[in-house]
C-alpha positions as CSV (number, residue, x, y, z in Angstrom):
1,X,-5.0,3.2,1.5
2,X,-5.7,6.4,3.1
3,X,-8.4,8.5,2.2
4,X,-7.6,12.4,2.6
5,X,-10.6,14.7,2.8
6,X,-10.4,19.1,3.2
7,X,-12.9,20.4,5.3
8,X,-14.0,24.2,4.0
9,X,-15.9,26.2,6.9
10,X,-16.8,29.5,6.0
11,X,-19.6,30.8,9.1
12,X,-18.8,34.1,10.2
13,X,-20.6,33.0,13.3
14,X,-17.3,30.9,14.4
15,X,-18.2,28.3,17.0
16,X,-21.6,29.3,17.3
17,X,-21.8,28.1,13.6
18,X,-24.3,25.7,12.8
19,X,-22.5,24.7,9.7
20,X,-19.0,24.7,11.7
21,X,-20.5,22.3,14.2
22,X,-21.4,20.1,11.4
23,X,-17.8,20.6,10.2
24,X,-16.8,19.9,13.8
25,X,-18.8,17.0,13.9
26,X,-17.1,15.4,10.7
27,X,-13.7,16.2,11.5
28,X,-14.5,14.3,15.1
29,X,-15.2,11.2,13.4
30,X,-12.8,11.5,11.1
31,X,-10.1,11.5,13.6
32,X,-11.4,8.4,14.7
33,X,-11.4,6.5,11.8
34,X,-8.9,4.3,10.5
35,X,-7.7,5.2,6.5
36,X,-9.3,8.7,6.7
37,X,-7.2,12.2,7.2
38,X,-8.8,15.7,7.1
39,X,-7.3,19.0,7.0
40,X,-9.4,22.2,7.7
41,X,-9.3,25.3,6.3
42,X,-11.4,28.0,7.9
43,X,-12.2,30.8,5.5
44,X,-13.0,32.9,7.8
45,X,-10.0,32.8,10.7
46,X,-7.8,32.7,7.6
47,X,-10.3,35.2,4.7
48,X,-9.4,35.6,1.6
49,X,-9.6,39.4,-0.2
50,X,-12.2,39.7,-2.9
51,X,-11.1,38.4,-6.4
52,X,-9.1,41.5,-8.1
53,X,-8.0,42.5,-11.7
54,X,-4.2,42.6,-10.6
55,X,-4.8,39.4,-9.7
56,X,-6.8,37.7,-12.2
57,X,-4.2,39.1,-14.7
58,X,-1.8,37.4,-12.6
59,X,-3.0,34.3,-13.6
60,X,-2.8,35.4,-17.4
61,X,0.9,35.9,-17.6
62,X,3.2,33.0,-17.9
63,X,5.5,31.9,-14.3
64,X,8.6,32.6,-16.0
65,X,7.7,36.0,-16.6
66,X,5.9,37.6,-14.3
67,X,7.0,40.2,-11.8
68,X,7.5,39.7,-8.2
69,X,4.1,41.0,-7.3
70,X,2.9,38.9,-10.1
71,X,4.2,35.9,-8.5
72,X,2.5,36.7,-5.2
73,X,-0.4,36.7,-6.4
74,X,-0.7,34.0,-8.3
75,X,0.9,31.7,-5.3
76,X,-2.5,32.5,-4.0
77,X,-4.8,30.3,-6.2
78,X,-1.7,28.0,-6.8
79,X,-1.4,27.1,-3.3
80,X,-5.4,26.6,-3.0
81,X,-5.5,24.4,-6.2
82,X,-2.5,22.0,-5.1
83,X,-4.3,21.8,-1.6
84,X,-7.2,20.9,-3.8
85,X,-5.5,18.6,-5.8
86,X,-3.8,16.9,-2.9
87,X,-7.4,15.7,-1.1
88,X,-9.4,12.9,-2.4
89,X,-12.7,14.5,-0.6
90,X,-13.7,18.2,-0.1
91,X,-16.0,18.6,2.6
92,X,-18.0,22.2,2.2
93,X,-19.6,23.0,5.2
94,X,-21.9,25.7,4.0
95,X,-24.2,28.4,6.2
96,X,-27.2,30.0,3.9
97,X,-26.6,33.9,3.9
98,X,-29.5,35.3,1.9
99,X,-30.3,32.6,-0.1
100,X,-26.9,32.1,-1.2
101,X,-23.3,31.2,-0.4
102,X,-20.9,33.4,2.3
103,X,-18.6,36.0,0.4
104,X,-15.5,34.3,1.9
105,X,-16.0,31.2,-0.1
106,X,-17.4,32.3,-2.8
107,X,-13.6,33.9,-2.9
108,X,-12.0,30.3,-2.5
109,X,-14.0,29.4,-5.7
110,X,-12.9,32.5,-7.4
111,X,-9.6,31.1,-6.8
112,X,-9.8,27.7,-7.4
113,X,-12.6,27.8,-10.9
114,X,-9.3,28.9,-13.1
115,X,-9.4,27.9,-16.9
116,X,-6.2,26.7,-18.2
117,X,-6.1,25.0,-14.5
118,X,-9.2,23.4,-13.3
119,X,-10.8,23.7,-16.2
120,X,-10.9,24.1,-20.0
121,X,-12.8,25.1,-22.2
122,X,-13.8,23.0,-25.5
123,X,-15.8,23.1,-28.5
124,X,-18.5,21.1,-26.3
125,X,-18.0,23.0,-23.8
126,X,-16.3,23.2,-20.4
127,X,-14.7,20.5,-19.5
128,X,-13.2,19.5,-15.7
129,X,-9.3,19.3,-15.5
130,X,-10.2,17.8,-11.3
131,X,-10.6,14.0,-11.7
132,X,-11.6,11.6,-9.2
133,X,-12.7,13.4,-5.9
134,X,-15.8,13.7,-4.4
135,X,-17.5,16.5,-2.1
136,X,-19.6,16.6,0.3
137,X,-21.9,19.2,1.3
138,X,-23.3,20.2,4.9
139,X,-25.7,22.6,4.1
140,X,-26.7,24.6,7.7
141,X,-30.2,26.5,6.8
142,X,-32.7,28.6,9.1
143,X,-35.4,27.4,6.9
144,X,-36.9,25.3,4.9
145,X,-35.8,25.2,1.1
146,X,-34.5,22.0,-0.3
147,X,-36.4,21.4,-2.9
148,X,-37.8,24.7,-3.6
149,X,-37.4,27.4,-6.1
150,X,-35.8,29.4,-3.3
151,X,-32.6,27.1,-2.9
152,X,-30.6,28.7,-5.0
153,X,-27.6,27.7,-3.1
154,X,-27.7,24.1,-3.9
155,X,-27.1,24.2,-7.6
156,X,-24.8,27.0,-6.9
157,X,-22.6,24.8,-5.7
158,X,-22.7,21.6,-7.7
159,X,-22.5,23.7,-10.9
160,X,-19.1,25.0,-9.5
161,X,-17.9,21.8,-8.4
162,X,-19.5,20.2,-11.8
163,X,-17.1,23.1,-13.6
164,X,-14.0,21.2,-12.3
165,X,-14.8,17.7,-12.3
166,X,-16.5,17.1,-9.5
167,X,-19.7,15.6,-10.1
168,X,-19.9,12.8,-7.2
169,X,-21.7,14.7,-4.7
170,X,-23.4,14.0,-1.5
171,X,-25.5,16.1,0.3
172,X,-26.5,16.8,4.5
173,X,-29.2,19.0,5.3
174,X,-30.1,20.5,8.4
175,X,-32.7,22.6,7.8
176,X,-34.8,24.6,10.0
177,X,-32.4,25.8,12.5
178,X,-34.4,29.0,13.2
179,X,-37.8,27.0,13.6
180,X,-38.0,26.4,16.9
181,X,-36.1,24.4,19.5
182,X,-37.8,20.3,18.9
183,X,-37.6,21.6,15.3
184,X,-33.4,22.5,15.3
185,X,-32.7,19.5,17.5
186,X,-34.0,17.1,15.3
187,X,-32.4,18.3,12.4
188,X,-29.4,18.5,13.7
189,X,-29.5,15.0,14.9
190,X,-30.5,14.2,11.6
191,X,-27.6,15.5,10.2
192,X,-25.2,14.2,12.4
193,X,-26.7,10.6,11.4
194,X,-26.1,11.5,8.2
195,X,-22.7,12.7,8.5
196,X,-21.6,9.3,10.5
197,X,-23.0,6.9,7.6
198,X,-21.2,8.9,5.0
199,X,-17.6,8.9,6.7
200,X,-18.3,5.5,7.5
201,X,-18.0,5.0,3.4
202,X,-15.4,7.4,3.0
């Protein structure tokens, strides 16, 4: 059985990344391992415009009857949710950009959190309409916040993924990039560790 995982970058650094060359790292070892496929979708070679009304109200009007513009827009989130929907892993490699998440994808979320489609809400509450995947998170930081009132990117993130079903998360850091050259190295080798043993039970 093969396992199918989407790699999201989103660094506006490109290949000088650190969270791309965690990506990279992944989608190396991917390749090389039997039963697992990964696509890659970089958010920034290929950005995504900021979330709009036209096309939010796109999303509001039923497919049979909405106009050709309509329908462009909506093949937008469409196409992002079926990509979604045809993974069995996403794989978010995330930079920290003032204590949050880049722009670009906090526009693939925009896209891809849509009630009626990925969600719905209930008398209880929201409920997740994404069943059984997983993510994984490769969180690239310049310095040190795991664990402290200042990561407000972390729970960002799983409250997103949490809003569509996707509650099985792991999570690499590599934290202190900016630290100091014995510092970065050691995270990163930490991180590539931790990246092997999780594609390893992928």
């Amino acid at each position: 059985m093969t396992t199918r995982a989407l790699v999201i970058t989103a660094s506006i650094l490109g290949e000088n990344g650190q969270s791309k060359a965690l990506a990279e790292h992944f989608l190396t070892l991917a390749a090389e391992r039997d039963g697992l496929e990964a696509t890659h979708r970089d958010l920034v070679a290929e950005e995504l415009p900021h979330l709009g009304l036209d096309e939010l109200g796109s999303w509001q009007v039923a497919p049979e009857e909405r106009s050709a513009s309509q329908r462009q827009l909506a093949a937008r989130s469409d196409a992002l949710i079926s990509e979604l929907r045809e993974h069995d892993v996403v794989v978010l490699a995330v930079p920290l950009y003032n204590l949050g998440i880049p722009s670009q994808l906090k526009a693939w979320f925009d896209r891809i959190l849509r009630a009626g489609e990925t969600f719905r809400y209930t008398a209880k509450g929201p409920q997740g309409l994404v069943e059984g995947k997983r993510a994984v998170l490769l969180l690239a930081r310049g310095g040190q916040y795991a664990g402290t009132p200042l990561d407000s990117q972390l729970p960002h993130l799983e409250a997103m993924l949490g809003l569509i079903g996707i509650t099985e998360v792991d999570t690499v850091f590599a934290e202190g990039l900016a630290m100091g050259g014995n510092h970065r190295d050691s995270a990163l080798a930490e991180a590539r560790q931790g990246i092997a043993g999780l594609v390893a039970r992928l």
